[in-house]
N, C-alpha and C positions, 0 to 999 in steps of 0.2 A: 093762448096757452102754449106754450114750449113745449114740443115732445124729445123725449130723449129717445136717443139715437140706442138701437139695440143691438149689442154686441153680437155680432155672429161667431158660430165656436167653431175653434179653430179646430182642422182635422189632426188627428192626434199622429206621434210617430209612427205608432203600429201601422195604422190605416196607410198610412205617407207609405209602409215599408210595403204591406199587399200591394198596393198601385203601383210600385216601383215593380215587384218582383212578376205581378200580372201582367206588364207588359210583353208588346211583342217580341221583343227583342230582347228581354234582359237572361235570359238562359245564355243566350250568344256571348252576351260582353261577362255574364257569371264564370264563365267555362274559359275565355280568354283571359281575362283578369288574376281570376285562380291560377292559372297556370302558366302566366307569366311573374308570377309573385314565387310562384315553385319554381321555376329557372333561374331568376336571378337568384333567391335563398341559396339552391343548390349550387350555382357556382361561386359564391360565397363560402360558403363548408367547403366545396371541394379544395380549393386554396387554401383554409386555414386546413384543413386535416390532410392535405398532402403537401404540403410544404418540408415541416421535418423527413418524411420517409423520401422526397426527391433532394434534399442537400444529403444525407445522409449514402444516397445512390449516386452523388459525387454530380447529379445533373441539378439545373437551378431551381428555385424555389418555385416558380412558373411552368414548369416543366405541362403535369398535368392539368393546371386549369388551362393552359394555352390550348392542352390536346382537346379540354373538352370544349372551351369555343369554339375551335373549327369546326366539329362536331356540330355543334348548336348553331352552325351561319351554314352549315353543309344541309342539317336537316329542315331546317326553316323555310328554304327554298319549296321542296314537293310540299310540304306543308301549307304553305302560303298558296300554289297555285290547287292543293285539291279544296282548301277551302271555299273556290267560287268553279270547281268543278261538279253538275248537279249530279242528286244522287241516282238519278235514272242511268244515266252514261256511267256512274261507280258500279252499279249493278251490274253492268254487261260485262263487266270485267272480274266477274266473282271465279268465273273458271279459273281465268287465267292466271291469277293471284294466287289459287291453291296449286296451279303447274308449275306456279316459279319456286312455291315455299316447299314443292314435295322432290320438286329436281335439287336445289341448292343444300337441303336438309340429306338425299342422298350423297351430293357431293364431300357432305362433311363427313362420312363414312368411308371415304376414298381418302387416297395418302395427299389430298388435298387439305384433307381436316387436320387440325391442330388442337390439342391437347390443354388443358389449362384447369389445375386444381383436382387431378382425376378424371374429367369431364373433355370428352372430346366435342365440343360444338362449336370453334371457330373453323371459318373458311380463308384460306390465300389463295386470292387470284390477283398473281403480279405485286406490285405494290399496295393493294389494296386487306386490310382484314375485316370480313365482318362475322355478326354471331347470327346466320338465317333463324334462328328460333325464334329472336324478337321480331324481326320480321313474319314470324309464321303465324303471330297471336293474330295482329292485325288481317291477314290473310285468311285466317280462318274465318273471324267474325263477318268479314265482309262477305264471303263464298257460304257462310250460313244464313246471313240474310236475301242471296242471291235465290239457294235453291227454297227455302221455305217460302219469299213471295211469290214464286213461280207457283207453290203447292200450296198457297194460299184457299183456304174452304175446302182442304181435304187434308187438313193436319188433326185430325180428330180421328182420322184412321193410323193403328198404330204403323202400318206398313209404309202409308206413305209418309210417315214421320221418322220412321227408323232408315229408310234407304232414300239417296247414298248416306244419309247423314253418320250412320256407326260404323261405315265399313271405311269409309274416304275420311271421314275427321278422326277416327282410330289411327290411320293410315297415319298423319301427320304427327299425333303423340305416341306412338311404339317408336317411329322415325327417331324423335328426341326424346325417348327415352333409350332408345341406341347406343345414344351417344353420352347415356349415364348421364345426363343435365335431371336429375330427378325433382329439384325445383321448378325449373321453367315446366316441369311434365305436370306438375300438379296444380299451376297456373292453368295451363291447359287443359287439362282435366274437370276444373269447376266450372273455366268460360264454356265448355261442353254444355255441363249441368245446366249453368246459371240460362245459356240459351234455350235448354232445354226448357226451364220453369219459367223465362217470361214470352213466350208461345204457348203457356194453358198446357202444358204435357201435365196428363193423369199421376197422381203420385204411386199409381199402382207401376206407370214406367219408372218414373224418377227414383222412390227408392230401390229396387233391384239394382237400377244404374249406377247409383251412389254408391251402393253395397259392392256389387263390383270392381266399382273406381278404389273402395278400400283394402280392399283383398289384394289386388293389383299392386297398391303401395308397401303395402304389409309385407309381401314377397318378396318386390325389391329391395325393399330395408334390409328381409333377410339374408339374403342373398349378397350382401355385400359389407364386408368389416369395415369397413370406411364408415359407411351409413347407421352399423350398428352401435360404434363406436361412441356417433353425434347422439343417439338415442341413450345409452349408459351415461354418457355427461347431464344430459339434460333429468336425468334422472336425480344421479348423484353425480354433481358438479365436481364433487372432491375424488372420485376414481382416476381422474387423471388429471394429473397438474398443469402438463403441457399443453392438451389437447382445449383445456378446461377455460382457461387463461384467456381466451377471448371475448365467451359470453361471460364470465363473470369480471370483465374491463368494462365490458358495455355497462353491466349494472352499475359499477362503481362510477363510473362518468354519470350516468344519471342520477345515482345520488348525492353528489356530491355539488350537483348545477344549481340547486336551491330554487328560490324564486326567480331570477334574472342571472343564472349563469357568474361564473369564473369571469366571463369577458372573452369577446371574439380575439382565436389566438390563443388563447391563455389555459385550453385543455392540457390535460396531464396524460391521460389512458391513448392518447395520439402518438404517443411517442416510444410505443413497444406493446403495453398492453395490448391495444387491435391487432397490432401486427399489420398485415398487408391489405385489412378490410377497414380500416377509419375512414378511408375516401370512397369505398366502394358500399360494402353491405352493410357496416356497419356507421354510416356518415349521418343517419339520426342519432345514436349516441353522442358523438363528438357535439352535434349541436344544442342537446342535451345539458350536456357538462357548459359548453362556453354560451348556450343563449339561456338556459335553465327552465323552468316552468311556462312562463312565459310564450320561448322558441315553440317548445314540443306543442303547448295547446294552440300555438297558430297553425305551424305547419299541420295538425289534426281540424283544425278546424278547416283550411285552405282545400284539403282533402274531402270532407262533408260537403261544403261548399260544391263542391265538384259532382261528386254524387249527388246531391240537390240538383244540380244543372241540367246533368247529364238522363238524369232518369226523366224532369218536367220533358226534355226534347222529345222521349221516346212514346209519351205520355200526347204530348200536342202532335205528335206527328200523325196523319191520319192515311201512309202506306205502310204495307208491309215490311218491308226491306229498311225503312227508315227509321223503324221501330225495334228492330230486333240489332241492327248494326247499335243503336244508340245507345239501347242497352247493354248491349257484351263490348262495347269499349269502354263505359261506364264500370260495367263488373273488373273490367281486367284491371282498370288503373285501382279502383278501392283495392278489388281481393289482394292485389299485389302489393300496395302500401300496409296494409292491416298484414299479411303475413311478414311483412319487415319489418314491421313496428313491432308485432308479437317475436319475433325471433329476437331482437334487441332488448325487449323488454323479458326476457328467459321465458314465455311462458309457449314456447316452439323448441323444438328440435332446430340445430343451426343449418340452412334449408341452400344458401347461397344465393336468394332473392334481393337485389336490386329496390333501393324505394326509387316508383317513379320519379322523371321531374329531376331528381335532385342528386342519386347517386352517379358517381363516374363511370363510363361505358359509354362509347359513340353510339355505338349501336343501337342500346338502350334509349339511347334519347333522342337518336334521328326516328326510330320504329317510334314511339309514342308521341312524337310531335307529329308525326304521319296521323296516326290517329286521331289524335285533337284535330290536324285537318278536318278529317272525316267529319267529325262531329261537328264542327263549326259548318260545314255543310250544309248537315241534315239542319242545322239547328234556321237557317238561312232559309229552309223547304218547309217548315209546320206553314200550316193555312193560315196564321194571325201570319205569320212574317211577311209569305207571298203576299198576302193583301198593306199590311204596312210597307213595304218596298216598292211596290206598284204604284201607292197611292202618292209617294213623296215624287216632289219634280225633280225630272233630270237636269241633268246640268246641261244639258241642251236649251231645255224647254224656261231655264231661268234667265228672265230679264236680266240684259247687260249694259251699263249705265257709260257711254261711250263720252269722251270730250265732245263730240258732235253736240251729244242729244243734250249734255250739261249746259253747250253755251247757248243753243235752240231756248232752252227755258228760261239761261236768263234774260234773251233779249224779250 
Protein backbone atom coordinates (compact mmCIF):
# COMPACT_ATOMS: atom_id res chain seq x y z
CA UNK A 1 0.00 0.00 0.00
CA UNK A 2 1.56 3.42 -1.16
CA UNK A 3 1.41 6.11 1.32
CA UNK A 4 1.10 9.52 0.34
CA UNK A 5 3.49 11.84 1.26
CA UNK A 6 1.93 14.69 3.48
CA UNK A 7 2.21 18.17 2.77
CA UNK A 8 3.85 20.28 5.41
CA UNK A 9 2.37 23.97 5.60
CA UNK A 10 4.27 26.23 4.67
CA UNK A 11 4.96 29.15 7.24
CA UNK A 12 2.91 31.94 6.32
CA UNK A 13 4.40 35.59 5.42
CA UNK A 14 3.23 37.05 8.61
CA UNK A 15 5.07 34.50 10.61
CA UNK A 16 8.40 34.77 8.03
CA UNK A 17 7.93 38.65 9.00
CA UNK A 18 7.84 38.14 13.31
CA UNK A 19 11.01 35.88 12.75
CA UNK A 20 12.58 38.23 10.64
CA UNK A 21 11.81 41.42 12.92
CA UNK A 22 12.42 39.04 16.24
CA UNK A 23 15.75 38.71 15.48
CA UNK A 24 18.79 39.77 17.12
CA UNK A 25 19.88 42.10 15.02
CA UNK A 26 17.18 43.33 12.72
CA UNK A 27 16.50 46.74 14.85
CA UNK A 28 20.12 47.40 13.89
CA UNK A 29 19.99 46.87 10.02
CA UNK A 30 15.87 48.49 10.46
CA UNK A 31 17.54 51.83 11.81
CA UNK A 32 20.40 51.63 9.09
CA UNK A 33 18.41 50.82 6.12
CA UNK A 34 15.59 53.54 7.18
CA UNK A 35 18.11 55.96 7.21
CA UNK A 36 20.09 55.45 4.70
CA UNK A 37 16.87 55.38 2.18
CA UNK A 38 16.33 59.06 4.15
CA UNK A 39 19.71 60.31 2.86
CA UNK A 40 19.89 59.35 -0.41
CA UNK A 41 15.78 60.57 -0.84
CA UNK A 42 16.92 63.68 0.86
CA UNK A 43 19.81 64.45 -1.38
CA UNK A 44 17.63 63.75 -4.24
CA UNK A 45 14.98 66.59 -3.29
CA UNK A 46 17.74 68.66 -2.34
CA UNK A 47 19.13 68.90 -6.02
CA UNK A 48 15.72 69.00 -7.64
CA UNK A 49 14.34 71.73 -5.17
CA UNK A 50 17.68 73.80 -5.19
CA UNK A 51 18.60 73.73 -8.47
CA UNK A 52 16.44 76.71 -9.86
CA UNK A 53 17.12 79.08 -6.63
CA UNK A 54 21.14 78.27 -7.12
CA UNK A 55 21.08 79.27 -11.26
CA UNK A 56 18.94 81.87 -10.42
CA UNK A 57 21.86 83.07 -7.58
CA UNK A 58 24.02 83.11 -10.65
CA UNK A 59 26.02 79.90 -8.94
CA UNK A 60 25.50 76.26 -10.64
CA UNK A 61 22.81 73.91 -10.37
CA UNK A 62 25.14 71.65 -7.95
CA UNK A 63 25.82 74.32 -5.96
CA UNK A 64 23.98 72.99 -2.66
CA UNK A 65 23.65 69.31 -3.22
CA UNK A 66 27.67 69.36 -3.54
CA UNK A 67 27.49 71.50 -0.07
CA UNK A 68 25.33 68.84 1.32
CA UNK A 69 27.57 65.77 0.36
CA UNK A 70 30.42 67.10 1.92
CA UNK A 71 28.25 67.45 4.78
CA UNK A 72 27.18 63.89 4.55
CA UNK A 73 31.17 62.29 3.96
CA UNK A 74 32.10 64.99 6.72
CA UNK A 75 29.32 63.46 9.20
CA UNK A 76 29.65 59.76 8.37
CA UNK A 77 33.05 59.54 9.67
CA UNK A 78 32.17 60.32 13.88
CA UNK A 79 29.10 58.46 12.93
CA UNK A 80 30.66 55.40 11.59
CA UNK A 81 33.37 55.14 14.40
CA UNK A 82 30.77 55.91 17.61
CA UNK A 83 28.72 53.08 16.01
CA UNK A 84 31.21 50.36 17.44
CA UNK A 85 32.14 52.75 20.30
CA UNK A 86 30.37 50.88 23.45
CA UNK A 87 27.93 52.54 25.22
CA UNK A 88 29.49 52.29 28.73
CA UNK A 89 32.74 54.53 27.42
CA UNK A 90 29.53 56.96 25.55
CA UNK A 91 28.45 57.35 29.22
CA UNK A 92 31.47 58.66 30.60
CA UNK A 93 31.40 61.32 28.44
CA UNK A 94 27.70 62.61 29.13
CA UNK A 95 29.37 65.72 31.17
CA UNK A 96 31.52 66.58 28.82
CA UNK A 97 29.00 66.78 25.86
CA UNK A 98 26.72 68.99 28.03
CA UNK A 99 30.26 71.33 28.64
CA UNK A 100 30.87 71.47 25.01
CA UNK A 101 27.01 72.07 24.00
CA UNK A 102 26.53 74.87 26.99
CA UNK A 103 30.12 76.70 26.06
CA UNK A 104 29.61 76.71 22.08
CA UNK A 105 25.71 77.69 22.75
CA UNK A 106 27.28 80.72 24.90
CA UNK A 107 29.64 81.43 22.17
CA UNK A 108 26.78 82.04 19.77
CA UNK A 109 25.78 84.87 22.04
CA UNK A 110 29.02 86.54 21.52
CA UNK A 111 29.73 88.60 18.34
CA UNK A 112 31.03 85.19 17.24
CA UNK A 113 27.21 84.22 16.57
CA UNK A 114 25.66 84.84 13.38
CA UNK A 115 22.30 85.80 12.65
CA UNK A 116 20.06 83.94 10.16
CA UNK A 117 16.12 84.51 9.45
CA UNK A 118 15.79 86.63 12.83
CA UNK A 119 17.55 83.74 14.82
CA UNK A 120 20.96 84.24 16.02
CA UNK A 121 22.23 80.35 16.40
CA UNK A 122 25.20 80.10 14.02
CA UNK A 123 28.83 80.03 15.22
CA UNK A 124 32.20 81.09 12.99
CA UNK A 125 35.16 79.86 13.97
CA UNK A 126 37.71 80.69 11.05
CA UNK A 127 36.54 78.93 8.11
CA UNK A 128 34.33 76.90 9.70
CA UNK A 129 30.04 77.51 10.48
CA UNK A 130 28.12 75.48 12.42
CA UNK A 131 24.52 75.68 14.15
CA UNK A 132 25.65 74.20 18.17
CA UNK A 133 21.88 73.67 18.78
CA UNK A 134 21.76 70.64 16.64
CA UNK A 135 24.47 69.46 18.29
CA UNK A 136 23.07 70.31 21.67
CA UNK A 137 19.91 67.74 21.17
CA UNK A 138 22.29 64.94 20.88
CA UNK A 139 24.21 66.12 23.84
CA UNK A 140 21.61 66.57 25.98
CA UNK A 141 20.00 63.01 25.31
CA UNK A 142 23.23 61.48 26.07
CA UNK A 143 24.16 63.55 29.42
CA UNK A 144 20.30 62.60 30.43
CA UNK A 145 21.01 59.10 30.19
CA UNK A 146 24.38 59.53 31.81
CA UNK A 147 23.01 61.23 35.03
CA UNK A 148 19.62 59.23 35.38
CA UNK A 149 21.80 55.57 35.28
CA UNK A 150 24.00 56.95 37.84
CA UNK A 151 20.51 57.67 39.96
CA UNK A 152 19.18 54.61 38.68
CA UNK A 153 16.60 53.02 41.96
CA UNK A 154 16.14 56.48 43.22
CA UNK A 155 14.40 58.12 40.23
CA UNK A 156 11.03 57.49 42.19
CA UNK A 157 12.21 60.36 44.37
CA UNK A 158 10.99 63.47 42.93
CA UNK A 159 14.39 65.32 44.14
CA UNK A 160 16.59 62.95 42.85
CA UNK A 161 14.69 63.15 39.53
CA UNK A 162 14.50 66.96 39.35
CA UNK A 163 18.32 67.83 40.07
CA UNK A 164 20.58 68.60 38.08
CA UNK A 165 18.14 67.46 35.59
CA UNK A 166 15.64 71.01 35.49
CA UNK A 167 18.25 73.45 36.46
CA UNK A 168 21.39 72.10 33.74
CA UNK A 169 18.81 70.73 30.85
CA UNK A 170 16.89 74.28 31.49
CA UNK A 171 20.26 75.71 31.41
CA UNK A 172 20.77 74.33 27.63
CA UNK A 173 17.12 75.48 26.36
CA UNK A 174 16.87 79.33 27.71
CA UNK A 175 20.58 79.10 26.08
CA UNK A 176 18.78 78.46 22.64
CA UNK A 177 16.15 80.20 23.32
CA UNK A 178 18.43 83.24 23.61
CA UNK A 179 19.12 83.03 20.62
CA UNK A 180 15.32 83.29 19.51
CA UNK A 181 15.72 79.63 17.51
CA UNK A 182 12.15 79.06 19.24
CA UNK A 183 11.81 75.95 17.01
CA UNK A 184 14.92 74.00 17.93
CA UNK A 185 13.67 75.37 21.74
CA UNK A 186 10.57 73.30 21.54
CA UNK A 187 12.32 70.23 20.05
CA UNK A 188 14.19 70.62 23.06
CA UNK A 189 11.59 71.06 25.23
CA UNK A 190 9.47 67.82 24.45
CA UNK A 191 13.09 65.46 24.26
CA UNK A 192 12.93 66.96 28.10
CA UNK A 193 9.38 65.74 28.59
CA UNK A 194 9.45 62.66 26.32
CA UNK A 195 12.82 61.71 28.62
CA UNK A 196 11.00 62.58 31.33
CA UNK A 197 7.97 59.87 30.56
CA UNK A 198 10.04 57.04 29.45
CA UNK A 199 11.82 56.77 32.98
CA UNK A 200 8.18 56.15 34.74
CA UNK A 201 8.08 60.11 35.84
CA UNK A 202 4.56 60.46 37.78
CA UNK A 203 2.11 62.45 35.79
CA UNK A 204 1.51 64.53 38.76
CA UNK A 205 5.43 65.84 37.69
CA UNK A 206 4.80 65.54 33.96
CA UNK A 207 1.80 67.68 33.64
CA UNK A 208 2.76 70.82 35.75
CA UNK A 209 6.01 70.28 33.45
CA UNK A 210 4.28 70.27 30.25
CA UNK A 211 1.96 73.10 31.53
CA UNK A 212 5.03 75.09 32.10
CA UNK A 213 6.85 74.23 28.98
CA UNK A 214 3.45 75.91 27.48
CA UNK A 215 3.16 79.04 29.35
CA UNK A 216 6.83 79.49 28.42
CA UNK A 217 6.03 79.12 24.61
CA UNK A 218 2.93 81.21 24.81
CA UNK A 219 5.04 84.24 26.18
CA UNK A 220 7.61 83.98 23.69
CA UNK A 221 5.12 83.96 20.94
CA UNK A 222 3.90 86.91 22.60
CA UNK A 223 6.51 88.63 22.97
CA UNK A 224 7.67 88.81 19.48
CA UNK A 225 5.73 90.18 16.19
CA UNK A 226 7.65 87.94 13.99
CA UNK A 227 6.23 85.02 15.84
CA UNK A 228 2.93 86.52 16.30
CA UNK A 229 2.59 87.25 12.90
CA UNK A 230 3.44 83.15 11.74
CA UNK A 231 0.46 82.56 14.38
CA UNK A 232 -2.25 85.20 12.47
CA UNK A 233 -1.31 83.37 9.01
CA UNK A 234 -1.73 80.13 10.34
CA UNK A 235 -5.05 81.29 11.55
CA UNK A 236 -6.21 83.34 8.64
CA UNK A 237 -3.83 82.47 5.76
CA UNK A 238 -5.45 85.47 3.81
CA UNK A 239 -4.25 88.34 6.46
CA UNK A 240 -1.16 88.45 4.73
CA UNK A 241 -0.28 87.75 1.29
CA UNK A 242 3.22 88.05 1.56
CA UNK A 243 3.99 86.62 4.70
CA UNK A 244 1.25 83.97 3.78
CA UNK A 245 2.57 82.60 0.30
CA UNK A 246 4.78 80.12 1.71
CA UNK A 247 2.56 77.73 3.67
CA UNK A 248 -0.04 78.14 1.40
CA UNK A 249 2.72 76.94 -1.74
CA UNK A 250 3.35 74.05 0.39
CA UNK A 251 -0.24 73.08 0.24
CA UNK A 252 -0.62 73.71 -3.44
CA UNK A 253 2.53 71.40 -4.27
CA UNK A 254 0.92 68.70 -2.25
CA UNK A 255 -2.21 69.11 -3.97
CA UNK A 256 -1.50 69.12 -6.93
CA UNK A 257 1.30 65.73 -6.59
CA UNK A 258 -1.71 63.36 -7.12
CA UNK A 259 -0.85 59.84 -6.83
CA UNK A 260 2.70 59.52 -8.20
CA UNK A 261 3.89 63.21 -8.51
CA UNK A 262 4.47 65.93 -11.43
CA UNK A 263 7.82 63.89 -12.02
CA UNK A 264 11.29 64.42 -10.31
CA UNK A 265 12.12 68.07 -11.44
CA UNK A 266 9.07 68.84 -12.65
CA UNK A 267 7.72 70.90 -9.33
CA UNK A 268 6.27 74.29 -9.94
CA UNK A 269 5.88 75.88 -6.07
CA UNK A 270 10.13 75.49 -6.17
CA UNK A 271 10.45 78.25 -8.15
CA UNK A 272 9.21 81.21 -6.03
CA UNK A 273 6.37 80.04 -4.16
CA UNK A 274 8.71 78.42 -1.18
CA UNK A 275 10.95 80.97 -1.69
CA UNK A 276 14.28 80.31 0.13
CA UNK A 277 12.78 77.08 2.12
CA UNK A 278 11.99 74.27 -0.79
CA UNK A 279 15.42 72.73 -0.10
CA UNK A 280 15.30 73.54 3.54
CA UNK A 281 11.98 73.33 5.69
CA UNK A 282 9.91 73.19 3.26
CA UNK A 283 11.82 70.11 0.92
CA UNK A 284 8.76 67.53 2.06
CA UNK A 285 6.48 69.60 -0.11
CA UNK A 286 8.51 69.87 -3.10
CA UNK A 287 8.73 65.92 -2.91
CA UNK A 288 5.19 65.99 -2.48
CA UNK A 289 4.30 67.78 -5.64
CA UNK A 290 7.10 65.89 -7.93
CA UNK A 291 6.98 62.16 -6.13
CA UNK A 292 3.08 62.69 -5.02
CA UNK A 293 1.28 60.19 -2.74
CA UNK A 294 3.21 57.65 -3.22
CA UNK A 295 6.86 59.89 -2.00
CA UNK A 296 5.04 61.34 1.18
CA UNK A 297 3.67 57.82 2.39
CA UNK A 298 7.30 56.27 1.99
CA UNK A 299 9.16 58.90 3.42
CA UNK A 300 6.28 58.54 6.48
CA UNK A 301 6.49 55.26 6.54
CA UNK A 302 10.75 55.22 6.39
CA UNK A 303 10.00 57.50 9.43
CA UNK A 304 7.54 54.81 11.59
CA UNK A 305 9.90 52.33 10.53
CA UNK A 306 12.43 54.22 12.45
CA UNK A 307 10.45 54.75 15.50
CA UNK A 308 9.65 51.05 15.34
CA UNK A 309 13.49 50.45 15.64
CA UNK A 310 14.54 52.82 17.60
CA UNK A 311 12.02 52.31 20.61
CA UNK A 312 12.42 47.74 20.22
CA UNK A 313 16.42 49.05 21.04
CA UNK A 314 15.38 50.87 24.25
CA UNK A 315 12.81 48.13 24.98
CA UNK A 316 15.78 44.99 24.55
CA UNK A 317 18.16 46.93 26.01
CA UNK A 318 18.46 45.73 29.71
CA UNK A 319 20.89 49.11 31.14
CA UNK A 320 19.90 52.23 31.98
CA UNK A 321 21.59 54.62 29.95
CA UNK A 322 21.04 52.55 26.98
CA UNK A 323 17.52 52.81 27.45
CA UNK A 324 16.72 56.30 27.99
CA UNK A 325 19.54 57.57 25.22
CA UNK A 326 17.50 55.13 22.66
CA UNK A 327 14.68 56.59 23.36
CA UNK A 328 15.24 60.45 23.26
CA UNK A 329 17.04 59.97 19.86
CA UNK A 330 14.24 58.06 18.94
CA UNK A 331 11.72 60.98 20.11
CA UNK A 332 14.00 63.80 18.64
CA UNK A 333 14.21 62.37 15.11
CA UNK A 334 9.94 61.30 14.99
CA UNK A 335 8.95 64.62 17.09
CA UNK A 336 10.96 66.61 14.68
CA UNK A 337 9.75 64.99 11.38
CA UNK A 338 6.00 65.07 12.53
CA UNK A 339 6.50 68.79 13.45
CA UNK A 340 7.80 69.45 9.73
CA UNK A 341 5.48 67.35 8.28
CA UNK A 342 2.59 69.25 10.28
CA UNK A 343 4.09 72.62 9.52
CA UNK A 344 4.03 71.80 5.62
CA UNK A 345 1.05 70.24 5.87
CA UNK A 346 -0.75 73.90 7.61
CA UNK A 347 -1.85 72.16 10.48
CA UNK A 348 1.38 74.21 12.70
CA UNK A 349 2.32 77.56 12.90
CA UNK A 350 5.53 77.82 10.44
CA UNK A 351 8.06 76.79 13.30
CA UNK A 352 11.56 76.80 10.97
CA UNK A 353 12.07 72.91 11.69
CA UNK A 354 14.43 70.97 9.47
CA UNK A 355 12.81 67.25 8.31
CA UNK A 356 15.48 65.08 9.55
CA UNK A 357 17.50 62.98 7.12
CA UNK A 358 16.50 64.90 4.22
CA UNK A 359 16.47 68.68 4.56
CA UNK A 360 19.60 70.92 3.67
CA UNK A 361 21.82 72.07 6.77
CA UNK A 362 25.32 70.40 7.42
CA UNK A 363 24.85 70.69 10.55
CA UNK A 364 21.52 69.19 10.71
CA UNK A 365 22.71 66.22 9.20
CA UNK A 366 26.25 65.69 10.58
CA UNK A 367 24.22 66.18 14.46
CA UNK A 368 21.80 63.26 13.43
CA UNK A 369 23.90 60.93 11.81
CA UNK A 370 25.99 61.36 15.24
CA UNK A 371 22.91 60.09 16.64
CA UNK A 372 22.05 57.25 14.56
CA UNK A 373 25.67 56.49 15.42
CA UNK A 374 24.70 56.39 18.93
CA UNK A 375 21.79 54.32 18.32
CA UNK A 376 23.47 51.73 16.22
CA UNK A 377 25.51 51.30 19.21
CA UNK A 378 23.28 50.81 21.80
CA UNK A 379 21.31 48.76 19.30
CA UNK A 380 24.93 46.41 19.05
CA UNK A 381 24.70 46.23 23.22
CA UNK A 382 20.87 44.65 23.96
CA UNK A 383 21.74 40.97 25.37
CA UNK A 384 20.18 39.06 22.12
CA UNK A 385 23.01 41.07 20.13
CA UNK A 386 25.88 40.54 22.78
CA UNK A 387 25.11 36.74 22.71
CA UNK A 388 24.48 36.71 18.67
CA UNK A 389 27.90 38.49 18.03
CA UNK A 390 29.75 36.36 20.50
CA UNK A 391 28.43 33.37 19.26
CA UNK A 392 29.32 33.83 15.40
CA UNK A 393 33.23 32.98 14.50
CA UNK A 394 35.79 35.40 14.06
CA UNK A 395 37.39 35.75 11.25
CA UNK A 396 40.37 34.61 12.96
CA UNK A 397 39.03 31.51 14.28
CA UNK A 398 37.59 30.58 10.38
CA UNK A 399 39.15 27.89 8.63
CA UNK A 400 41.29 29.04 5.63
CA UNK A 401 41.47 26.87 2.65
CA UNK A 402 45.35 27.44 1.58
CA UNK A 403 46.87 26.06 -2.07
CA UNK A 404 49.03 23.92 0.38
CA UNK A 405 46.04 22.26 2.12
CA UNK A 406 44.11 21.97 -1.57
CA UNK A 407 46.97 20.12 -3.25
CA UNK A 408 47.50 18.03 0.37
CA UNK A 409 43.85 16.51 -0.42
CA UNK A 410 44.16 15.92 -3.73
CA UNK A 411 47.10 13.98 -3.64
Amino acid sequence: MATQAVARPRPSAFRSVRALLASPMAPFYLVLGSVTVLVGLGLLMVLSASAAMAQASGVSPYFYLIRQARSLAVGLVPAAILVFVPPDVLRRFGWLAWGIAVVLLLLVLTPLGVGSGGNVNWLVLGPVQIQPSEFAKLALVVWCGTIFHNKRGRLHEVFQLAIPFVPLGGLVLVLVLAGRDLGTGIILGLILVLILWFVGTSWKVLVPSFTLAVVTMVLLVYGSGNRMSRIAIFLDPSSDTDLSSQPIAALYALASGGWWGAGLGAGRQKWGGLKDGAHTDFIFAVLGEELGLFGVLLVIGLFALLAWAGLEIALRSDKMFNRIVAAGLTGWFVVQAVINIFVVMHLLPVLGVPLPFMSYGGSALMASLMGVGVLLSIARDTPAARTYRASRPSKKSRPRMTSVMAATKED
